[in-house]
N, C-alpha and C positions, 0 to 999 in steps of 0.2 A: 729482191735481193735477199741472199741467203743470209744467216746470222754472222758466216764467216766471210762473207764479200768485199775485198778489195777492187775498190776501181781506184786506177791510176789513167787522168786526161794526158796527154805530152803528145810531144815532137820529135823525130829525128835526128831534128838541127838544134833542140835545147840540150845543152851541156848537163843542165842540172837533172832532166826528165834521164837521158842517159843512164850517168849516177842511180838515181834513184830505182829505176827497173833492174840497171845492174844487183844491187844490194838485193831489192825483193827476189829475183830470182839465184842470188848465191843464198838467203836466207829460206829458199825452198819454200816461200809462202805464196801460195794460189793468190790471183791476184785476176782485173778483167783489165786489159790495156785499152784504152781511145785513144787510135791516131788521129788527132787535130790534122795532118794534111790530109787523110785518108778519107777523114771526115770531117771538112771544117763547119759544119753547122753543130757539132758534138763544143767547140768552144763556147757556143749560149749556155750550154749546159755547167760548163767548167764555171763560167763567169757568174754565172745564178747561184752555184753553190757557194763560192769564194767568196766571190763582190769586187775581186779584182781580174786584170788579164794575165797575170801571170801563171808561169810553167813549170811545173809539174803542178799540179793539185791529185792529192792523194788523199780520197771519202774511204773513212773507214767506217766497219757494220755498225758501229755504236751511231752513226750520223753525224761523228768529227769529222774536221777536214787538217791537212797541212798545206799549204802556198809557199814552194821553192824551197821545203822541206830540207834539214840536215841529216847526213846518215845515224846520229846519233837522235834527232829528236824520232825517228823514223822506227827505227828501235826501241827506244823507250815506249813510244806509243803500241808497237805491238806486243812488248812483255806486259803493257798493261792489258792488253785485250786476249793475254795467254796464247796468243793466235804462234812466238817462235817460245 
């Protein structure tokens, strides 16, 4: 993982994972997408990082995470890592 790596885990069918890809991509921030249907063994991954099953989990380069994140908390966390 590069210093500036976003991974975003989600779905499809989650409303929230939606949203939140939406934003990264109007906010022009590189990002790695895991599709959970595309790959459902990528979810051990999500759930080891979080400790929960919830959707979206978004690991940022510092080794934070967010679970079901706001566009606002989503935001703030990247002006803190200068990444928008």
């Amino acid at each position: 993982m590069t210093s500036k790596t976003i991974t975003m885990f989600g779905a499809d069918w989650c409303r929230d994972c939606i949203r939140t890809k939406k934003q990264l991509d109007e906010l022009g921030v590189e990002y790695t997408y895991v599709d959970l249907v595309a790959d459902p063994a990528s979810a051990d991954v999500a759930r080891d990082i979080s400790g929960r099953t919830n959707i979206p989990v978004v690991l940022y380069p510092d080794s934070s995470h967010h679970v079901e994140p706001s566009n606002a908390d989503v935001e703030a966390k990247l002006r803190e890592l200068s990444l928008i």
